[in-house]
Phi, psi and omega in degrees: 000123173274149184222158210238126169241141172249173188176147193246136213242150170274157177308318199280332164267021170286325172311299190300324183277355178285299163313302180316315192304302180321294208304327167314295173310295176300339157276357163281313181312339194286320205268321169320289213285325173298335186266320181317333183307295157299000168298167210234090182295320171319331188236117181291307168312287183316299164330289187261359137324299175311305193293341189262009229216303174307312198268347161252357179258353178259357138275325159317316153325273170341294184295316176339267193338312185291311159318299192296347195255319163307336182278332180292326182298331180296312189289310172307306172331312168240057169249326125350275198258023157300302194305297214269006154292346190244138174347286196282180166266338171315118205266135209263006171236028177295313164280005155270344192304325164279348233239294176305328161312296162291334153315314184291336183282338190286309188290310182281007161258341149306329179285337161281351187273311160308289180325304164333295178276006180257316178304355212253320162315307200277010162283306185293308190303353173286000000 
């Protein structure tokens, strides 16, 4: 049974925990597509073991992924109404732009590694 936990964070480390979350995710996707590679087209049983054993770790990504972009989405927000509280001029997520850069990059390279590994399945099933 999955259970959803929450817990509170200063603003300035949302960035950074969405990035721990990503680099997780891209290192199971890393791990997805090396085992999609070794599915066994061959043994009907085993295949679709496998593919259902691949189809349940590439949802678990996914929701991680669906976390983390609800959580940014949550962040910008409240970055938003953070700006007109605040004094300075400064934009209080100006020392995060890389940190979010890197997350985003990060995410599209899972996505290219979900692709991979949905192609590499759908190779051997041919």
């Amino acid at each position: 049974m999955k259970v959803t936990m929450q817990y509170t964070v200063e603003l300035n480390e949302v960035p950074l925990r969405i990035n721990k979350i990503v680099e997780e995710c891209a290192a199971q996707l890393t791990t997805i597509s090396k085992i999609a590679t070794a599915v066994d087209c061959m043994n009907p049983e085993k295949f679709t073991s496998q593919v259902d054993f691949l189809r349940k770790k590439l949802f678990t990504v996914d929701n991680k992924l669906e976390e983390c972009f609800s959580l940014m989405e949550g962040y910008q927000q409240a970055l938003k109404q953070a700006a007109p509280l605040e004094d300075s001029a400064k934009d209080p997520g100006e020392d995060l732009t890389a940190t979010f850069e890197e997350a985003r990059r990060k995410m599209e390279e899972m996505s290219h590694l979900a692709s991979a590994a949905q192609d590499s399945v759908e190779a051997k099933h041919e």
